[in-house]
CHARMM-style PDB file with segment names, atoms N, HN, CA, C and O in Angstrom:
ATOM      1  N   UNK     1     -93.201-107.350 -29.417  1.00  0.00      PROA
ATOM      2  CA  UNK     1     -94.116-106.489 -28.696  1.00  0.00      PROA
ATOM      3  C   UNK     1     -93.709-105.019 -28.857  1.00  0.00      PROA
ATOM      4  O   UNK     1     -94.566-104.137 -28.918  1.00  0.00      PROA
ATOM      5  N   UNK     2     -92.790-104.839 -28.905  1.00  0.00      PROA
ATOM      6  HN  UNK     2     -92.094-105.555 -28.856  1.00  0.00      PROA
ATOM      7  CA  UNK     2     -91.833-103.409 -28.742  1.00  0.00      PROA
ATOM      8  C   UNK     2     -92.450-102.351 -30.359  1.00  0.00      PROA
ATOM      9  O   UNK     2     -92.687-101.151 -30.501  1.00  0.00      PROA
ATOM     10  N   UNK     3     -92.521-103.654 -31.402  1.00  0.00      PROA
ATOM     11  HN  UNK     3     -92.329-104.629 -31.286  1.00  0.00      PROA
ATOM     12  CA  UNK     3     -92.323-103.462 -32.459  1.00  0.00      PROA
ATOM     13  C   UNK     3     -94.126-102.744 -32.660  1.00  0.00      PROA
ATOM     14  O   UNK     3     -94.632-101.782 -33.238  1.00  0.00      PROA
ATOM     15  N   UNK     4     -94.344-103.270 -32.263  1.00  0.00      PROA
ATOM     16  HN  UNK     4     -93.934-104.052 -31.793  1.00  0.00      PROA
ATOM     17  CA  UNK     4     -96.251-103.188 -32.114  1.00  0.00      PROA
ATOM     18  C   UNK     4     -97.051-101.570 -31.862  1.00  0.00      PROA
ATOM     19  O   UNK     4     -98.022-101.032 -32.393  1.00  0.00      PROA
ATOM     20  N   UNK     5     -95.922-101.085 -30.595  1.00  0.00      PROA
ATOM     21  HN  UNK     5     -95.133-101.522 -30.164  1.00  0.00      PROA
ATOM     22  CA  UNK     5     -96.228-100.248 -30.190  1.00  0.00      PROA
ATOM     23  C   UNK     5     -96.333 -99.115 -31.142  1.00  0.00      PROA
ATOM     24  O   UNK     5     -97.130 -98.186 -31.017  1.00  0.00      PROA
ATOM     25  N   UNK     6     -95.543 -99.246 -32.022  1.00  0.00      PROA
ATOM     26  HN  UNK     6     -94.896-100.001 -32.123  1.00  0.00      PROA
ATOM     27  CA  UNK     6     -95.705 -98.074 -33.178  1.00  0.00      PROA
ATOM     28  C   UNK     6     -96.910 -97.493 -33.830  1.00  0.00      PROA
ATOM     29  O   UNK     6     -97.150 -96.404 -34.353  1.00  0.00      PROA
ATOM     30  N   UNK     7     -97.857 -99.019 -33.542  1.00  0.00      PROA
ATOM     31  HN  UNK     7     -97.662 -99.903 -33.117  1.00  0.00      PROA
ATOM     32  CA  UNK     7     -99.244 -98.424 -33.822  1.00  0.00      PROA
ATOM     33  C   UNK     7     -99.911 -97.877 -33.014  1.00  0.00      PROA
ATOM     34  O   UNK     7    -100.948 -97.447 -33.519  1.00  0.00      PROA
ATOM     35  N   UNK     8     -99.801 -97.651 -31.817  1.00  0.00      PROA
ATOM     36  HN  UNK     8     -98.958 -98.001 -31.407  1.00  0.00      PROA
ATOM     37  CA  UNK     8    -100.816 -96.697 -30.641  1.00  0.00      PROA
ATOM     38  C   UNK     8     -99.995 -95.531 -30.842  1.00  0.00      PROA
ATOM     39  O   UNK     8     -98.823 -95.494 -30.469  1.00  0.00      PROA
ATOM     40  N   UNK     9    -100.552 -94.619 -31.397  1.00  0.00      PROA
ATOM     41  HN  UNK     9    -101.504 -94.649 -31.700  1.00  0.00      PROA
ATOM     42  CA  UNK     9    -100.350 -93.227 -31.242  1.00  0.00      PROA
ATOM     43  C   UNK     9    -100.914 -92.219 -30.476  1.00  0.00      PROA
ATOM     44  O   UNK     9    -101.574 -91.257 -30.866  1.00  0.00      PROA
ATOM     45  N   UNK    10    -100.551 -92.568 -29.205  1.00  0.00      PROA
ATOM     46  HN  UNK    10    -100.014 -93.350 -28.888  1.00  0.00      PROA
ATOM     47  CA  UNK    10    -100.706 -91.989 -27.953  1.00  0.00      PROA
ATOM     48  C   UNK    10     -99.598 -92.253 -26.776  1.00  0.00      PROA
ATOM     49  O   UNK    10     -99.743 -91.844 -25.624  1.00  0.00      PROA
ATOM     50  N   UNK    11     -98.613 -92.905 -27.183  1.00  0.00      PROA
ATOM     51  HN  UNK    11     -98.495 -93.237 -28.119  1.00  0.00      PROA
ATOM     52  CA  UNK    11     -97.753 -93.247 -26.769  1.00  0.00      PROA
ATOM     53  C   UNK    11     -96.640 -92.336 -26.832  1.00  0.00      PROA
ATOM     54  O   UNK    11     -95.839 -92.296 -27.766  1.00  0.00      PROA
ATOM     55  N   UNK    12     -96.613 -91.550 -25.728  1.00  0.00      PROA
ATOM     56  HN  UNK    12     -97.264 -91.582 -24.969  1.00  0.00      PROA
ATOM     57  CA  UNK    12     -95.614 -90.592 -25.840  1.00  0.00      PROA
ATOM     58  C   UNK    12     -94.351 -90.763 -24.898  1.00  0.00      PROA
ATOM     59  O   UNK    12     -93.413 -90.040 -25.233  1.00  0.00      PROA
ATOM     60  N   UNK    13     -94.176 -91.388 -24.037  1.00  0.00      PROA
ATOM     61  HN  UNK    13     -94.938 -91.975 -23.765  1.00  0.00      PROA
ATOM     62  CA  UNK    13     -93.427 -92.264 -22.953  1.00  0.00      PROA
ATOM     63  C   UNK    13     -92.752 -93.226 -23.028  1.00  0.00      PROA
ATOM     64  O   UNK    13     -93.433 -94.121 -22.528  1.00  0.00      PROA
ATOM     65  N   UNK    14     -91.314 -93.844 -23.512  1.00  0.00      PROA
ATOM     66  HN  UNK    14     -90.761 -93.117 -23.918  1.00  0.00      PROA
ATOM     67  CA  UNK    14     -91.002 -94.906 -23.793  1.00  0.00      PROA
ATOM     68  C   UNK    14     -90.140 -95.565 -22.830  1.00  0.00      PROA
ATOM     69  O   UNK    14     -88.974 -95.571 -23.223  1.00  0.00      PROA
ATOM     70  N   UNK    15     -90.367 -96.296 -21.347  1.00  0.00      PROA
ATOM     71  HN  UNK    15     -91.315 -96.290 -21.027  1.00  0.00      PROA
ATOM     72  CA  UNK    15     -89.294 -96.529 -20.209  1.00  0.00      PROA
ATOM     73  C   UNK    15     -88.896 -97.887 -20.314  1.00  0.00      PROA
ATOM     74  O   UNK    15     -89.512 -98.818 -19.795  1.00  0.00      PROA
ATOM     75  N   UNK    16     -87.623 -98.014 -21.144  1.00  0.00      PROA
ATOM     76  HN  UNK    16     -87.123 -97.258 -21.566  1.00  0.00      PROA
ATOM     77  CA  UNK    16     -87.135 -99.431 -21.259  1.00  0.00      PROA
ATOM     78  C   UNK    16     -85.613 -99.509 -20.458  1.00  0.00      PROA
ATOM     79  O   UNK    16     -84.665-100.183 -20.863  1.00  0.00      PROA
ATOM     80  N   UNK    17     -85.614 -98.577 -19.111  1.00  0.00      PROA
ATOM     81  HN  UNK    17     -86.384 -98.030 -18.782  1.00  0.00      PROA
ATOM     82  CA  UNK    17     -84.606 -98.318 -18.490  1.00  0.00      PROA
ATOM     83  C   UNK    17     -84.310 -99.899 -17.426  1.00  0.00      PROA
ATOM     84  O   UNK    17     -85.080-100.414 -16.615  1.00  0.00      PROA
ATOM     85  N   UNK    18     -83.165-100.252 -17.766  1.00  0.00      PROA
ATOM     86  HN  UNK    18     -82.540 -99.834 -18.425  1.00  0.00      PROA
ATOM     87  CA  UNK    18     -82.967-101.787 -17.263  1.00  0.00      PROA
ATOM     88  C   UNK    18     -83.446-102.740 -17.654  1.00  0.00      PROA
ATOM     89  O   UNK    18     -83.777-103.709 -16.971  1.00  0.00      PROA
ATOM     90  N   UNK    19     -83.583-102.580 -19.110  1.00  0.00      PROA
ATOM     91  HN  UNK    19     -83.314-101.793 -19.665  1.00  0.00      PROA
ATOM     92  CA  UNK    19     -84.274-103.828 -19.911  1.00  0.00      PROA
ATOM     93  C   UNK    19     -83.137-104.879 -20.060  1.00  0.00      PROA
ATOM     94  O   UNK    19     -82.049-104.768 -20.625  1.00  0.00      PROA
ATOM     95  N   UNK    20     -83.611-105.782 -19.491  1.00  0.00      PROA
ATOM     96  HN  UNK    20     -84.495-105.872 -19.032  1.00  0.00      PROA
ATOM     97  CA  UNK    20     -82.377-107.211 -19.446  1.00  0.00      PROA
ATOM     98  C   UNK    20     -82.621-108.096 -20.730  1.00  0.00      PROA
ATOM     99  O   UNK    20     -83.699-108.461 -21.200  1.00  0.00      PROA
ATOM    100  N   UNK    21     -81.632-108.288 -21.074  1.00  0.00      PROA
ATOM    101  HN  UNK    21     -80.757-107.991 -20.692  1.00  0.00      PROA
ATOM    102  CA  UNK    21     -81.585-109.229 -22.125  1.00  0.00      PROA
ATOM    103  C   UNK    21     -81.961-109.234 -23.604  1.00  0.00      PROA
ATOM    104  O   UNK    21     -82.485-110.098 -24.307  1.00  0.00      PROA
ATOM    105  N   UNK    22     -81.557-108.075 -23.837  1.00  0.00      PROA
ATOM    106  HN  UNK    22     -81.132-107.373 -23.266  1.00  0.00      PROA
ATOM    107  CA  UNK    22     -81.569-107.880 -25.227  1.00  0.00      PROA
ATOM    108  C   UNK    22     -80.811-108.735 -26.207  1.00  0.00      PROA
ATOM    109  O   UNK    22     -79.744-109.292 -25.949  1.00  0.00      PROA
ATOM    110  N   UNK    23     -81.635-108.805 -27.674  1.00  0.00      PROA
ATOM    111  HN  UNK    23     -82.502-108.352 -27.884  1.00  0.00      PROA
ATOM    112  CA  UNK    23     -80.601-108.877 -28.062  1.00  0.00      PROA
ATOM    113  C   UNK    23     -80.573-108.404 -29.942  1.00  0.00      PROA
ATOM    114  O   UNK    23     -80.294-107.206 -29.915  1.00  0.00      PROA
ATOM    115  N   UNK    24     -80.715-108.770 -31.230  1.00  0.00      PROA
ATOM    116  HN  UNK    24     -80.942-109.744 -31.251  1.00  0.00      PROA
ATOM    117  CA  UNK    24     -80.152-107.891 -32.329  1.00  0.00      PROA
ATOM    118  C   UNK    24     -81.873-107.940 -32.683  1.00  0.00      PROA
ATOM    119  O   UNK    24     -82.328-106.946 -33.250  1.00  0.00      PROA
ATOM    120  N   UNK    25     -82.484-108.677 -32.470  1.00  0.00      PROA
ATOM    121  HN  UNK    25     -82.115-109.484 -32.010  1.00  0.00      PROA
ATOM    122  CA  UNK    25     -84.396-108.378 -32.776  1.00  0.00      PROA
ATOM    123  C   UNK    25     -84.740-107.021 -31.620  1.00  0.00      PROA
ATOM    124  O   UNK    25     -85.396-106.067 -32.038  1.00  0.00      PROA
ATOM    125  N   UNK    26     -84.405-107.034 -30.649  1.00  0.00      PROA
ATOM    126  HN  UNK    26     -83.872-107.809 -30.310  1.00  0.00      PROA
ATOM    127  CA  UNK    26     -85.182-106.040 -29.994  1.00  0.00      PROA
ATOM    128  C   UNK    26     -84.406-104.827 -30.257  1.00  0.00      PROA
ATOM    129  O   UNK    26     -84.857-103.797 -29.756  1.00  0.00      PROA
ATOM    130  N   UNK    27     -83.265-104.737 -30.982  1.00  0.00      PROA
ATOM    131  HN  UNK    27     -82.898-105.574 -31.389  1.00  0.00      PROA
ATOM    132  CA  UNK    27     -82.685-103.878 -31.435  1.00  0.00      PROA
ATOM    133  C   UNK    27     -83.187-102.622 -32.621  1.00  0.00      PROA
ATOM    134  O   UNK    27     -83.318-101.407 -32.766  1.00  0.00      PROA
ATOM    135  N   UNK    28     -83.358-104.071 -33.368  1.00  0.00      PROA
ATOM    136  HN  UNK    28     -83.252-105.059 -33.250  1.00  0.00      PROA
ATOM    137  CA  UNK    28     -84.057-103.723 -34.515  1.00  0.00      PROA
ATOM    138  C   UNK    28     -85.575-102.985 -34.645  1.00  0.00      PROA
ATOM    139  O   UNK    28     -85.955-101.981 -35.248  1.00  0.00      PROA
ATOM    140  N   UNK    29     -86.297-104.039 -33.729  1.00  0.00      PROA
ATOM    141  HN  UNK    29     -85.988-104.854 -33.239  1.00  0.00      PROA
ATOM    142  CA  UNK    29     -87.927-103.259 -33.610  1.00  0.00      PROA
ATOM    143  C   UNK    29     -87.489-102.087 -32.831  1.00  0.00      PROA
ATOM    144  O   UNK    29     -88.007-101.038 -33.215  1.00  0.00      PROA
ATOM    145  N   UNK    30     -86.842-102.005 -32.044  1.00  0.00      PROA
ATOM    146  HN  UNK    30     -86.421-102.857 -31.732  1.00  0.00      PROA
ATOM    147  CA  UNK    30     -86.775-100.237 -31.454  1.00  0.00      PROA
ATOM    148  C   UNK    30     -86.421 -99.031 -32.397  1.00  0.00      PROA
ATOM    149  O   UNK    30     -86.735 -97.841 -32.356  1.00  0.00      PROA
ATOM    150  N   UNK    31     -85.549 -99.873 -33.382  1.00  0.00      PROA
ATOM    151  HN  UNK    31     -85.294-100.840 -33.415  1.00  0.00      PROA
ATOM    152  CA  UNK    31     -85.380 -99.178 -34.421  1.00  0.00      PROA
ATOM    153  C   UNK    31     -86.479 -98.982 -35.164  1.00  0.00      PROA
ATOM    154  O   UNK    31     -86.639 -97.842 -35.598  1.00  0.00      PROA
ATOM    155  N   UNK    32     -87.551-100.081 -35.510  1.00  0.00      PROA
ATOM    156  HN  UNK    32     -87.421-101.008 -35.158  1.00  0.00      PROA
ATOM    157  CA  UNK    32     -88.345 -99.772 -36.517  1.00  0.00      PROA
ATOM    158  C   UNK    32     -89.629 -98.969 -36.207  1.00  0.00      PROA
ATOM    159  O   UNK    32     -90.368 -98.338 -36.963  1.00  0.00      PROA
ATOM    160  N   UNK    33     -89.693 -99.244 -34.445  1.00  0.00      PROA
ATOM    161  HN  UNK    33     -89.092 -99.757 -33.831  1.00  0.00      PROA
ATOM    162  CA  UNK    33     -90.567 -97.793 -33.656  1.00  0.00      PROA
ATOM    163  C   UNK    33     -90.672 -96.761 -33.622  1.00  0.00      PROA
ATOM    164  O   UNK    33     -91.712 -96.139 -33.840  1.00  0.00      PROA
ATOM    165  N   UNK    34     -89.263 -96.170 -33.244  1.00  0.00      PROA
ATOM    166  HN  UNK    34     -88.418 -96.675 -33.067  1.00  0.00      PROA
ATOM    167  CA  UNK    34     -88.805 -95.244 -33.927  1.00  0.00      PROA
ATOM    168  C   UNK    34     -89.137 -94.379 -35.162  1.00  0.00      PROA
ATOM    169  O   UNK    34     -89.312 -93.166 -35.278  1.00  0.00      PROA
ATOM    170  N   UNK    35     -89.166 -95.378 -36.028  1.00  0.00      PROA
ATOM    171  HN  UNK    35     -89.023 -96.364 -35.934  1.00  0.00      PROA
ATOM    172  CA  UNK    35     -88.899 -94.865 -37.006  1.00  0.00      PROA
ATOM    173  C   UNK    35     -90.395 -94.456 -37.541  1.00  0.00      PROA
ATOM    174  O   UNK    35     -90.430 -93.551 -38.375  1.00  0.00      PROA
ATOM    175  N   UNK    36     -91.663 -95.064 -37.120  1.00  0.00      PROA
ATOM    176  HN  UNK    36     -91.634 -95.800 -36.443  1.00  0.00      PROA
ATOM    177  CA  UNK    36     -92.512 -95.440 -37.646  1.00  0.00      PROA
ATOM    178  C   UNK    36     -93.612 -94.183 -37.044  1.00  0.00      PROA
ATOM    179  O   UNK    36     -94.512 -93.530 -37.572  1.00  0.00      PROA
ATOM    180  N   UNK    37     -92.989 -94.241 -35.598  1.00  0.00      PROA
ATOM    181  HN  UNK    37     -92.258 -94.772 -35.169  1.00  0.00      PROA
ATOM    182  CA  UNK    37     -93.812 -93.559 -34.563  1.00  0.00      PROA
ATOM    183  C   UNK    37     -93.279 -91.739 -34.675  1.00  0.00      PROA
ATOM    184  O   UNK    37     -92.135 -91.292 -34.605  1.00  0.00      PROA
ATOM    185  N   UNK    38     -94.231 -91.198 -34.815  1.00  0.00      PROA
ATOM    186  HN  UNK    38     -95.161 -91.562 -34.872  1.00  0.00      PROA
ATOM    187  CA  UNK    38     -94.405 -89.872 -34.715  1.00  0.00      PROA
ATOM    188  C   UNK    38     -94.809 -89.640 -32.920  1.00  0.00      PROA
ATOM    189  O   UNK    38     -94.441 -88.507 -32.611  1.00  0.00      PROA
ATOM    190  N   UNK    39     -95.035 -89.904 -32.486  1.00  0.00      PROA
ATOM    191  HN  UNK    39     -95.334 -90.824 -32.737  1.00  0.00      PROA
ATOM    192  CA  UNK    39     -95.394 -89.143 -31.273  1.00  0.00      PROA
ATOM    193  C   UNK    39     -94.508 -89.611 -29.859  1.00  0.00      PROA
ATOM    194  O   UNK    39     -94.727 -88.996 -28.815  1.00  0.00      PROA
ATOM    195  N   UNK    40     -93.764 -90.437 -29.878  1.00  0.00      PROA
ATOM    196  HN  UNK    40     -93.586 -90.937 -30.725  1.00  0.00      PROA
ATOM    197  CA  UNK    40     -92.801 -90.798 -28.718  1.00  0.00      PROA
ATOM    198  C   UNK    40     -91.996 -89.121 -28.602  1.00  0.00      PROA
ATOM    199  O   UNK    40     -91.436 -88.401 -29.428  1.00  0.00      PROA
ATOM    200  N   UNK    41     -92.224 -89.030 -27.478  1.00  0.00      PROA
ATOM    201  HN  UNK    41     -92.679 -89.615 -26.807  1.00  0.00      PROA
ATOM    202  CA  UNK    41     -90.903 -87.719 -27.291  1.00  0.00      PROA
ATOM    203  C   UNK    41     -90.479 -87.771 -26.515  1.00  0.00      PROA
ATOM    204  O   UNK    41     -90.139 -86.648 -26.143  1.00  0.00      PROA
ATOM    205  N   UNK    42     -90.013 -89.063 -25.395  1.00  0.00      PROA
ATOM    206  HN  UNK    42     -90.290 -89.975 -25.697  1.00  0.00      PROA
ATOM    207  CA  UNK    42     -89.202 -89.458 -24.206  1.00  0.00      PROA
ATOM    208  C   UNK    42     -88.780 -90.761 -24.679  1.00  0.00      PROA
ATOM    209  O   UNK    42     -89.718 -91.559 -24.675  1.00  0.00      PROA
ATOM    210  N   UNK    43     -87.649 -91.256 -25.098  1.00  0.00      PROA
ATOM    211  HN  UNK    43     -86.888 -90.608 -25.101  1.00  0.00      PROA
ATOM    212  CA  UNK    43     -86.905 -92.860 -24.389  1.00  0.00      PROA
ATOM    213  C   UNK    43     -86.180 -92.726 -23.677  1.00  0.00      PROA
ATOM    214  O   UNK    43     -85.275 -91.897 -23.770  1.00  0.00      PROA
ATOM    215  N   UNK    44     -86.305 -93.294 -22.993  1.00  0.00      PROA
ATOM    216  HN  UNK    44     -87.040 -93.968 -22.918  1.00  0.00      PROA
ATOM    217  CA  UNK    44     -85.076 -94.150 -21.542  1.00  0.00      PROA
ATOM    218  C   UNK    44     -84.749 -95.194 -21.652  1.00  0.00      PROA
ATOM    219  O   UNK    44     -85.352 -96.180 -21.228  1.00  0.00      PROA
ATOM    220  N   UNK    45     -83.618 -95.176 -22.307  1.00  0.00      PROA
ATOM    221  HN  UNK    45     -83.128 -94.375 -22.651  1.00  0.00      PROA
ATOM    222  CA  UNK    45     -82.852 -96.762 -22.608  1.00  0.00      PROA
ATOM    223  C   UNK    45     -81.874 -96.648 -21.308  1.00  0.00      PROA
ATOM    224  O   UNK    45     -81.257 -97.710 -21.223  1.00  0.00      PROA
ATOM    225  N   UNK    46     -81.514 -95.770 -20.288  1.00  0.00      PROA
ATOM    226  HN  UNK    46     -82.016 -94.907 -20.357  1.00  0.00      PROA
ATOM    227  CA  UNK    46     -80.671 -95.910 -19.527  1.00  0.00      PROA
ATOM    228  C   UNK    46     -80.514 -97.374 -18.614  1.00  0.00      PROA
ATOM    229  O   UNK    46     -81.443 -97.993 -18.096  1.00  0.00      PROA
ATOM    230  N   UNK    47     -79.319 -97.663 -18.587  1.00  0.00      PROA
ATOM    231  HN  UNK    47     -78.564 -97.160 -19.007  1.00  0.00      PROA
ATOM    232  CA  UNK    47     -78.996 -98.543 -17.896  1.00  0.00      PROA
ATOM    233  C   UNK    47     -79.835 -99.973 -18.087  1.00  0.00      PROA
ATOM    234  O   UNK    47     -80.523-100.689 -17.360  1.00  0.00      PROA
ATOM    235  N   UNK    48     -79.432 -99.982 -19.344  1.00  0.00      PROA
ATOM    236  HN  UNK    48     -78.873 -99.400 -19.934  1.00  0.00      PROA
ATOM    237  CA  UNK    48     -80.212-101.016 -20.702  1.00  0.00      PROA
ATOM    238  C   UNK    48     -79.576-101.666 -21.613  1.00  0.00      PROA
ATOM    239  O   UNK    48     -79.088-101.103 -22.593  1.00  0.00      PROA
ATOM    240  N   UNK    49     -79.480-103.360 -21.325  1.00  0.00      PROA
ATOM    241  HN  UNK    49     -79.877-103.818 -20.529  1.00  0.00      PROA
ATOM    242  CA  UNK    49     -78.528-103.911 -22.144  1.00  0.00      PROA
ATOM    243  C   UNK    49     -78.076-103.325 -24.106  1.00  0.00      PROA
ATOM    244  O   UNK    49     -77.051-103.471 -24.771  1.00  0.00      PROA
ATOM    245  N   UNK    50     -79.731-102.521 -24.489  1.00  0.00      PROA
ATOM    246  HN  UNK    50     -80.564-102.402 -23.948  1.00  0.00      PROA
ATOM    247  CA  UNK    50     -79.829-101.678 -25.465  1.00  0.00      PROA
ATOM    248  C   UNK    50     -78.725-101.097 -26.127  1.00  0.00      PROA
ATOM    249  O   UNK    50     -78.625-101.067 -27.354  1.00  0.00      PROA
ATOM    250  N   UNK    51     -77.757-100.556 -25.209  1.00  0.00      PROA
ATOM    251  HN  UNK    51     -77.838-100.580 -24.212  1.00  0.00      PROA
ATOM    252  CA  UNK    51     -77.122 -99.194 -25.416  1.00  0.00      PROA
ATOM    253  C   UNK    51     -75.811-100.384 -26.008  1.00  0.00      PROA
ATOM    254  O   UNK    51     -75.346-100.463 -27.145  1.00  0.00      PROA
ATOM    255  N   UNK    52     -75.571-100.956 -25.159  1.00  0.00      PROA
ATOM    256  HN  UNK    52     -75.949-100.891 -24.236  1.00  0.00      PROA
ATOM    257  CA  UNK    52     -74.748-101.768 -25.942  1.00  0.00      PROA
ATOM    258  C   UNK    52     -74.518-102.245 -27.491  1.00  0.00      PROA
ATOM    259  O   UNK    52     -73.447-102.399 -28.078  1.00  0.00      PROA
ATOM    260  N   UNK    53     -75.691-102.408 -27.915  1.00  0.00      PROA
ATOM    261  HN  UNK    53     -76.561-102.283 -27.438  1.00  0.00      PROA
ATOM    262  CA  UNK    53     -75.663-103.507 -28.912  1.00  0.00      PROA
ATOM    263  C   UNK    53     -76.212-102.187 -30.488  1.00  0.00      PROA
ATOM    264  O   UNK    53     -76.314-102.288 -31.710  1.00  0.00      PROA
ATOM    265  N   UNK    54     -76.396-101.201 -29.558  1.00  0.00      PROA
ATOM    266  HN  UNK    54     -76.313-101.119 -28.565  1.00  0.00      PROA
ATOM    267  CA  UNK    54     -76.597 -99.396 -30.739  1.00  0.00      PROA
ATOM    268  C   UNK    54     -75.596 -99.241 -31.014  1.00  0.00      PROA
ATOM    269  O   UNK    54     -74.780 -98.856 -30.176  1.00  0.00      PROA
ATOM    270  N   UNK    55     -75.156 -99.547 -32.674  1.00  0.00      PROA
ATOM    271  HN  UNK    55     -75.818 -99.860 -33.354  1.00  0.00      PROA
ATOM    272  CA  UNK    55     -73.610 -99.491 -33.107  1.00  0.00      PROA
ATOM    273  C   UNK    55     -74.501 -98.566 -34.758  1.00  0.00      PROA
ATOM    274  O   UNK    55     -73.584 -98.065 -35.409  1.00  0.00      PROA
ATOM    275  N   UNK    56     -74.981 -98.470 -34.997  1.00  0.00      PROA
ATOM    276  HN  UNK    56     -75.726 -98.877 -34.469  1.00  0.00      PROA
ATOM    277  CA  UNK    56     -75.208 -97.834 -36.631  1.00  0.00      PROA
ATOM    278  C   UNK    56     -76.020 -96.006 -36.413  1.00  0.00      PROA
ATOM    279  O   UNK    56     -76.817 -95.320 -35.774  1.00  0.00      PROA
ATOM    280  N   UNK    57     -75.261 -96.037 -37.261  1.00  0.00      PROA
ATOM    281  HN  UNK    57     -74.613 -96.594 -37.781  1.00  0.00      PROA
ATOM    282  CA  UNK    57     -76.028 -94.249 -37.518  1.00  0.00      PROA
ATOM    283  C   UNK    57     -77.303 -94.142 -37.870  1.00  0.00      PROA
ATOM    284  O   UNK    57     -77.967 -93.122 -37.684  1.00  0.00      PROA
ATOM    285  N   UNK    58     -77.839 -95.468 -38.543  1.00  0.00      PROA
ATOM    286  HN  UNK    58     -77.299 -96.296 -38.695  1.00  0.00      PROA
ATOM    287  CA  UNK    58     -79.157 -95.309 -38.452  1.00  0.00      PROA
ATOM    288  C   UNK    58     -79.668 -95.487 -37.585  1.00  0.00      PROA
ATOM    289  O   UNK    58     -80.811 -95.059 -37.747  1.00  0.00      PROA
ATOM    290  N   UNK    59     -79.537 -95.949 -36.511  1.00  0.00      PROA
ATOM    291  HN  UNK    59     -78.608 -96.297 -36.379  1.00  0.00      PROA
ATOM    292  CA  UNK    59     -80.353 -95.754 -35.046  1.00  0.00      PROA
ATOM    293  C   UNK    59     -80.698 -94.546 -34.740  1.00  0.00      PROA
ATOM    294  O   UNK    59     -81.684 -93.809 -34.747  1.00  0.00      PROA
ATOM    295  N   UNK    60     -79.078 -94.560 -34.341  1.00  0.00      PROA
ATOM    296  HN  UNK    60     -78.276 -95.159 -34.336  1.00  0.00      PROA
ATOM    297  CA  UNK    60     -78.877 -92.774 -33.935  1.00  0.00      PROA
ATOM    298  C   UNK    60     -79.575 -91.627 -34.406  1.00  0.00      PROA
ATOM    299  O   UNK    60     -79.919 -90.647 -33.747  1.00  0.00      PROA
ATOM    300  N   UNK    61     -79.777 -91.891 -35.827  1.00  0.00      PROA
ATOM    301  HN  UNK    61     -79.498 -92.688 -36.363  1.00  0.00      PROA
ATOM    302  CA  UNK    61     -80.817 -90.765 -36.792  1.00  0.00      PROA
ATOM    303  C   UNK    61     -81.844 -90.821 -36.397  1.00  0.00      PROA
ATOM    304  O   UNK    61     -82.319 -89.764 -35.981  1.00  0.00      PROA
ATOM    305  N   UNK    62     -82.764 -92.182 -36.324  1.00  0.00      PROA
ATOM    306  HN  UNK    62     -82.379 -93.041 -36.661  1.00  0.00      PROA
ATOM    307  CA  UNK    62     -83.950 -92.917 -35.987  1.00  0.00      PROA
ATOM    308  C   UNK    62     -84.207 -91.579 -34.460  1.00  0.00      PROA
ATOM    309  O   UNK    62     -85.107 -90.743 -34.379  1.00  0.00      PROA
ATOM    310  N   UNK    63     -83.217 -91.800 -33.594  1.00  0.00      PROA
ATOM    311  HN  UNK    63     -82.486 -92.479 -33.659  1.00  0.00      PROA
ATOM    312  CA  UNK    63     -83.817 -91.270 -32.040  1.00  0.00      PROA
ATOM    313  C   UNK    63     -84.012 -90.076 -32.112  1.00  0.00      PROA
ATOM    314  O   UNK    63     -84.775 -89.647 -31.246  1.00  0.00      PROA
ATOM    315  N   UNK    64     -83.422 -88.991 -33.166  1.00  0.00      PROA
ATOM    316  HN  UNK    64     -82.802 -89.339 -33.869  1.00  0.00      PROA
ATOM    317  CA  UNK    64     -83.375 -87.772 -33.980  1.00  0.00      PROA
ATOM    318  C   UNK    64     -82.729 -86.818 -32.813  1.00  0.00      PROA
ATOM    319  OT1 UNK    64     -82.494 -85.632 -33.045  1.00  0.00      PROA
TER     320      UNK     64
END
């Protein structure tokens, strides 16, 4: 679902603050949202199993 969102481009808001239960797929599509999506200019991964499992520089680049 996460992964999906990349196609509504109106989506400028991203609140995945206390998202339980992640795990290396929802990692990935956040990554590939990211990457895809031009118009997000807020995430809130705070206090999000997320932050954990963000180990590569390409993420990190991805969030810019």
């Amino acid at each position: 679902m996460i992964y999906n969102l990349a196609f509504s481009p109106k989506i400028r808001v991203l609140d995945l603050n206390g998202m339980q239960g992640t795990n290396s797929n929802t990692v990935e599509a956040l990554y590939k949202l990211l990457n895809i999506s031009g118009s997000i200019e807020h995430l809130d991964i705070s206090e999000s199993q997320v932050l954990s499992q963000i180990a590569s520089l390409e993420f990190m680049k991805s969030i810019g």
